[in-house]
C-alpha positions in Angstrom: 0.0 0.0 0.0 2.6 2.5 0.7 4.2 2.4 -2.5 1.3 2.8 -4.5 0.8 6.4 -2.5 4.6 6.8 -3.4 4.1 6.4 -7.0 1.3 8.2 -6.9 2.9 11.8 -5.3 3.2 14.2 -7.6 6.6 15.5 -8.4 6.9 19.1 -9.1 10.3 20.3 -10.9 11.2 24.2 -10.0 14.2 26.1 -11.7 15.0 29.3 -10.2 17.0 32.1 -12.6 17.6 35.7 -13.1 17.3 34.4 -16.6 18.6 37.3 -18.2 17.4 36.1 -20.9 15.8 32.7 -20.9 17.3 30.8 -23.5 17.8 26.8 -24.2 20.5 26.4 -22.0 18.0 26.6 -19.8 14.7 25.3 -21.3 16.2 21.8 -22.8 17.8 20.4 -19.6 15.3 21.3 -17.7 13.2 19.6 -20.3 15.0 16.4 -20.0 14.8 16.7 -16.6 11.0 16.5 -16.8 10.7 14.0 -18.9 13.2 11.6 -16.8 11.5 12.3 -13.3 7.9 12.1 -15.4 6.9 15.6 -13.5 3.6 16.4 -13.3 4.8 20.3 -13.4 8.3 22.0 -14.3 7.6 25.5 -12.4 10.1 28.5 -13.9 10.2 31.1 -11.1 12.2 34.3 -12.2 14.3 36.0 -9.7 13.4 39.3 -8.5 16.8 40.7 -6.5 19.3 38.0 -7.3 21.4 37.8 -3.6 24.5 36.0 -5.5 25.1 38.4 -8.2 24.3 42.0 -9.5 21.4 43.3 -10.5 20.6 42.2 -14.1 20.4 45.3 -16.3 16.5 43.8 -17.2 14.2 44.9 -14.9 12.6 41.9 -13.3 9.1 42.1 -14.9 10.3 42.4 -18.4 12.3 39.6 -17.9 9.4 37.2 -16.4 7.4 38.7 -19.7 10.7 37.0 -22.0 10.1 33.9 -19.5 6.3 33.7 -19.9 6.9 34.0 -24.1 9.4 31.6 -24.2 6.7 28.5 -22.7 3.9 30.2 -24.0 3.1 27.3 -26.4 4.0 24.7 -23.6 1.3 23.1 -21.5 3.8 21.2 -19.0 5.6 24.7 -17.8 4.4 27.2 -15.5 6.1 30.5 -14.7 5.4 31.7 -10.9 6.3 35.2 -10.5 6.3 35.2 -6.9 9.8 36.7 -6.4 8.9 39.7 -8.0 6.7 41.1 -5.0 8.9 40.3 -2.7 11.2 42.8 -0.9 14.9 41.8 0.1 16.7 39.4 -2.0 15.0 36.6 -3.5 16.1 33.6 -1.4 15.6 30.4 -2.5 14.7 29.2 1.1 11.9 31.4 1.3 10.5 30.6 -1.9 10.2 26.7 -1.3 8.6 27.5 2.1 6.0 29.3 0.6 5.7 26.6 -1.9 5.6 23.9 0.4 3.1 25.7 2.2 0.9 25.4 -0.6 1.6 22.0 -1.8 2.5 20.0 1.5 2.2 16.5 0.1 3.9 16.7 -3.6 7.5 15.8 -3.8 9.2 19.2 -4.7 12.7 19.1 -7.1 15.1 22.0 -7.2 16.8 21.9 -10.3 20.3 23.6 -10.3 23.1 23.5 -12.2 26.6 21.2 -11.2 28.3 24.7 -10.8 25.7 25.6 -8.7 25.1 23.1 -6.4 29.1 23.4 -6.0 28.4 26.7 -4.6 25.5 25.6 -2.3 27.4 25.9 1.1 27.2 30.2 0.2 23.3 30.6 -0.4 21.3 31.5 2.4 20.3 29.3 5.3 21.3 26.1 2.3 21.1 23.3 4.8 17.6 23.6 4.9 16.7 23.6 2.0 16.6 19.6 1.9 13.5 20.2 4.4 11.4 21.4 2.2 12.8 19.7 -1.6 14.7 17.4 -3.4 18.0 18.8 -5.1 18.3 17.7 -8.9 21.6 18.7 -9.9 22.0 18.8 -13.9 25.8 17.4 -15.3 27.3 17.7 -18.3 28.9 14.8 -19.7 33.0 14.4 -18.8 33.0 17.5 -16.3 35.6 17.1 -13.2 35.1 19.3 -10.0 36.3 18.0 -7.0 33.3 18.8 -4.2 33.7 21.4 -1.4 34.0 19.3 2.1 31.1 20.4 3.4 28.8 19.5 0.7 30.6 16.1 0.7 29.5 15.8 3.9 26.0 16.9 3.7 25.6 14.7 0.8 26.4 11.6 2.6 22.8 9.5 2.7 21.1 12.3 0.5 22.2 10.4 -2.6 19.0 9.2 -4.8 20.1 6.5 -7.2 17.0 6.0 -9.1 14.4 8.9 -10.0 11.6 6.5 -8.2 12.7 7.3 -5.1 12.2 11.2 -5.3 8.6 10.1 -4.8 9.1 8.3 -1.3 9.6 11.3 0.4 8.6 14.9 -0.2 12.3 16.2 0.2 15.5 15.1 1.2 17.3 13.6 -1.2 20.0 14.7 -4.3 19.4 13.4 -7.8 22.6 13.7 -10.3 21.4 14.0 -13.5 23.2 14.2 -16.7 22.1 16.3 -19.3 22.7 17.3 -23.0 25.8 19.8 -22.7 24.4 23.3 -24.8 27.0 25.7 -25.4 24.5 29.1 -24.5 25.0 31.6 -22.8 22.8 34.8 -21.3 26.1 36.5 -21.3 27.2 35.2 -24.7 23.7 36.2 -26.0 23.5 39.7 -24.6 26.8 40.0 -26.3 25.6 39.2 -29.7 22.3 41.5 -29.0 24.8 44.6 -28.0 26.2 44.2 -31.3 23.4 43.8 -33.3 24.2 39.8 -34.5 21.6 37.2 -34.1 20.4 35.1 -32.2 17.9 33.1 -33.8 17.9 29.0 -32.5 19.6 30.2 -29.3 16.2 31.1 -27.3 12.7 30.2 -27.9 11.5 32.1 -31.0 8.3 34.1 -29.4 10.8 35.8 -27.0 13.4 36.5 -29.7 11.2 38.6 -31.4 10.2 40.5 -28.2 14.1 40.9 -27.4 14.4 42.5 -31.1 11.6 44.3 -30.8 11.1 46.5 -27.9 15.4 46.3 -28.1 16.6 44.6 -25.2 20.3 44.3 -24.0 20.6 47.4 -27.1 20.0 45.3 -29.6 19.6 48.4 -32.8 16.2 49.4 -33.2 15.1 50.0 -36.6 
């Protein structure tokens, strides 16, 4: 009986970003990621004050309007703008608590990148955040990093070797998952827009043609 309510969870995947701009670098592997975990809901939440960077040069709005056109035409994606109308910096902590909060039974999956999750010991409050979700950490084939200590440490029993068993639990657990390798770039994209180049197959094509034309990242204007 009880693994029938396991299988039977739902399993919601959520990938935080300033995505400044979303492009596939983003969108496929989180894709794949879908499809292996068979989520019932891959949730793109745009991040209003980024606490590990700068402020993108995007406002946060426009850039949740590049989001919301880029999986317009997508019925498995959601874009939750909840970060937006928050004040401070948008903590990842206290966006899966309000997310638990509303969905208290469904096995919740933080998707981040390798680099990322190497970098986990430096985001606020971060050993909590395997309360409230499941950490799916996307690799690319062949890359080598050795782990900080401490997030060797915390790993040790986390380790989820089969994507069954993010639906055991609610949270908890760390799923490596490799993913096609894309060579994109925001940074490499904003580039190209600056100088008035392409970049046509590198981001969903609705929210090219916004980019071009209300000329983001001063991309020309005709």
């Amino acid at each position: 009986m009880n693994s029938g309510l396991h299988s039977a969870r739902r399993a919601i995947g959520i990938l935080g970003g300033t995505f400044d701009p979303i492009h596939y670098g983003h969108l496929r592997p989180a894709e794949e990621v879908r499809q292996a975990l068979m989520l019932s809901e891959l949730r793109l939440i745009p991040a209003g004050k980024p606490p590990h960077r700068g402020q993108p040069s995007t406002a946060a709005r426009a850039r949740a309007d590049l989001v919301r056109a880029a999986v317009a035409d997508d019925p498995n994606v959601t874009v939750d703008d909840r970060e937006l109308y928050r004040d401070g910096p948008s903590y990842t902590l206290d966006t899966l608590s309000d997310l638990r909060s509303e969905m208290p039974d469904d096995a919740l999956c933080l998707i981040v990148g390798r680099d990322s999750f190497f970098s986990l010991p430096s985001w606020y409050r971060w050993r909590e955040l395997a309360d409230l979700a499941h950490i799916v950490v996307t690799e690319r084939p062949g890359t080598v990093r050795e782990m900080p200590e401490a997030l060797a440490e915390w790993m040790e029993g986390r380790l989820a070797h089969i994507p069954e068993a993010l639906r055991e639990k609610q949270a908890g657990r760390v799923f490596l998952m490799p993913v096609t390798p894309l060579a994109i770039s925001a940074t490499g994209i904003r580039r190209a827009l600056a100088t008035g180049r392409s970049v046509r197959g590198l981001m969903p094509e609705e929210a090219r043609r916004r980019v071009v034309a209300d000329g983001f990242y001063g991309y020309p204007q005709l």
